[in-house]
C-alpha positions as CSV (number, residue, x, y, z in Angstrom):
1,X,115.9,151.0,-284.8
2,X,117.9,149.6,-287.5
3,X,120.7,148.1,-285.3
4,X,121.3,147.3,-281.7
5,X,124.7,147.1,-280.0
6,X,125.1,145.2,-276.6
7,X,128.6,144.9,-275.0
8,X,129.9,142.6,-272.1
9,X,129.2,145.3,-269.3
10,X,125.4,145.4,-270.2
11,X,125.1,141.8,-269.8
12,X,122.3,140.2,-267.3
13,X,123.9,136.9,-266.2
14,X,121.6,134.2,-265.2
15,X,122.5,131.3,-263.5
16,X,120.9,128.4,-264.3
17,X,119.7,125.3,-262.0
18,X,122.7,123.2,-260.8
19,X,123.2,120.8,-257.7
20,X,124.8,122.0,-254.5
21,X,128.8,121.4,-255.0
22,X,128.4,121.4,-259.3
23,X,130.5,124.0,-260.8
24,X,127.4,126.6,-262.3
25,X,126.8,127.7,-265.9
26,X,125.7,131.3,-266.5
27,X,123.6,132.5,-269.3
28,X,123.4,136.4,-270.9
29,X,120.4,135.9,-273.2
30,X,120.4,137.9,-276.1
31,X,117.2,137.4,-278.4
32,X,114.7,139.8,-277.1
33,X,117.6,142.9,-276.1
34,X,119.1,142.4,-279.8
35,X,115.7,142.3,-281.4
36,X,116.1,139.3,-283.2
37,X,113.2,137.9,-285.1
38,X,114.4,134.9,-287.1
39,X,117.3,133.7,-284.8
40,X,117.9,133.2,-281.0
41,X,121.4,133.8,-279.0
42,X,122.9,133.7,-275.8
43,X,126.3,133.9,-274.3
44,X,127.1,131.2,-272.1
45,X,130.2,131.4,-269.1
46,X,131.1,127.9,-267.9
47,X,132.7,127.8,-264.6
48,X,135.6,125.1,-264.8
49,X,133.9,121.6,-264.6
50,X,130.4,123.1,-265.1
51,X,129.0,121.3,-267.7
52,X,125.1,121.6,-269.9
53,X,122.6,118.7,-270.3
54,X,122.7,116.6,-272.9
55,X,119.8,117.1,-275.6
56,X,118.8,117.9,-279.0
57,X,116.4,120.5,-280.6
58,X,114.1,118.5,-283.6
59,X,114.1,121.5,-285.7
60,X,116.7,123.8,-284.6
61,X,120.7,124.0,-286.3
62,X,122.6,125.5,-283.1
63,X,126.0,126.8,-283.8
64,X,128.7,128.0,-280.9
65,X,131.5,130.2,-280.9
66,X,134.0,129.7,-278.4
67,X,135.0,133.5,-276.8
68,X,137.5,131.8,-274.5
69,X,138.7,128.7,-272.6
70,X,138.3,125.4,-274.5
71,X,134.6,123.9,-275.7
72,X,134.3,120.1,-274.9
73,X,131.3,119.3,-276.9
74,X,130.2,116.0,-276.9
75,X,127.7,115.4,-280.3
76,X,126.4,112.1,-281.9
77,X,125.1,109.0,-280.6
78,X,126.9,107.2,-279.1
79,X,128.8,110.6,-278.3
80,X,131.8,111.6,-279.5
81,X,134.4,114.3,-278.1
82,X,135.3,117.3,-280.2
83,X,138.0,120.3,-278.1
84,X,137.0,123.5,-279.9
85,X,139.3,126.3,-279.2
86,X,139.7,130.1,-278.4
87,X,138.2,131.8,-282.0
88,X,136.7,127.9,-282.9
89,X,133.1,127.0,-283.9
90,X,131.1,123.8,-283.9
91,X,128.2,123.9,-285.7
92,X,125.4,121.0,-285.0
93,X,122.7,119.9,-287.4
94,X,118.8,119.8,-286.1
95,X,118.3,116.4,-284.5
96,X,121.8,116.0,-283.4
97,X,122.8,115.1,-279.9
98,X,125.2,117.7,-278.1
99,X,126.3,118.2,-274.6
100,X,128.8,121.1,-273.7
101,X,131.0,120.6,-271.0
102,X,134.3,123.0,-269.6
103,X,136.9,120.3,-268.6
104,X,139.3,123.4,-268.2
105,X,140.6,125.4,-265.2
106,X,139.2,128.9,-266.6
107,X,136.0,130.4,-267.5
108,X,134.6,129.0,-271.0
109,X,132.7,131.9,-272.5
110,X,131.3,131.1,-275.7
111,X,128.1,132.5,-277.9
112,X,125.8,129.9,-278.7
113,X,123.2,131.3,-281.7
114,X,120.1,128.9,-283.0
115,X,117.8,128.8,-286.2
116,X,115.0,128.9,-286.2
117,X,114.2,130.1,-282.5
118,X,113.6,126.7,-280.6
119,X,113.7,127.2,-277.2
120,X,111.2,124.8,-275.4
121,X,111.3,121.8,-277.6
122,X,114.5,120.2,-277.1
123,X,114.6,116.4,-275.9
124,X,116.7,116.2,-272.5
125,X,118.9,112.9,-273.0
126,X,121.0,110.9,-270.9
127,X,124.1,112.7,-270.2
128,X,127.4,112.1,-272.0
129,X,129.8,112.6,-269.0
């Protein structure tokens, strides 16, 4: 098939690991049901407060569009704070540390899309906040 179209209703949301009482992330993953074969996505929905762990992928540039609600992502070491916006991107280079976190009272939805495909080789790091 030369193209595939996926809308919000057909997403699968997963909800990934969280401790009892922590506000939850939720992941729609989006590689195998677009057919991608050079790149890897997934659309991410922060609850308010939920927020990712800290890593970085070696080999892997990740780039994030925020859908809606505000992006907190913490990048760099030591880590610094960048607020990305409704329509915004942050765009982090292979090697960088990153941490995304929804300090906001809403849902953060954003789509998170990675080259090349890396998706059991990032270093888990100490946690930013």
């Amino acid at each position: 098939m030369a193209f595939r179209a996926i809308v919000p209703d057909d997403f699968e949301w997963i909800t990934r690991p969280h401790e009892p009482g922590e506000a939850a992330r939720h992941v729609a993953e989006l590689s195998e049901r677009a057919a991608f074969a050079h790149t890897r996505a997934n659309v991410w929905r922060y609850e308010p407060g939920a927020k990712g762990r800290r890593h970085r992928h070696p080999l892997q540039e990740e780039t994030f569009v925020v859908l809606t609600g505000t992006l907190s992502m913490y990048v760099g070491d030591p880590p610094e704070r960048r607020d990305v916006p409704p329509g915004g991107l942050i765009h982090v280079a292979p090697g960088t540390p990153l941490q995304s976190v929804n300090h906001g009272d809403e849902d953060l939805v954003l789509y998170a899309y990675g080259y090349p495909p890396e998706s059991e080789h990032a270093e888990i790091l100490d946690p930013a906040v």
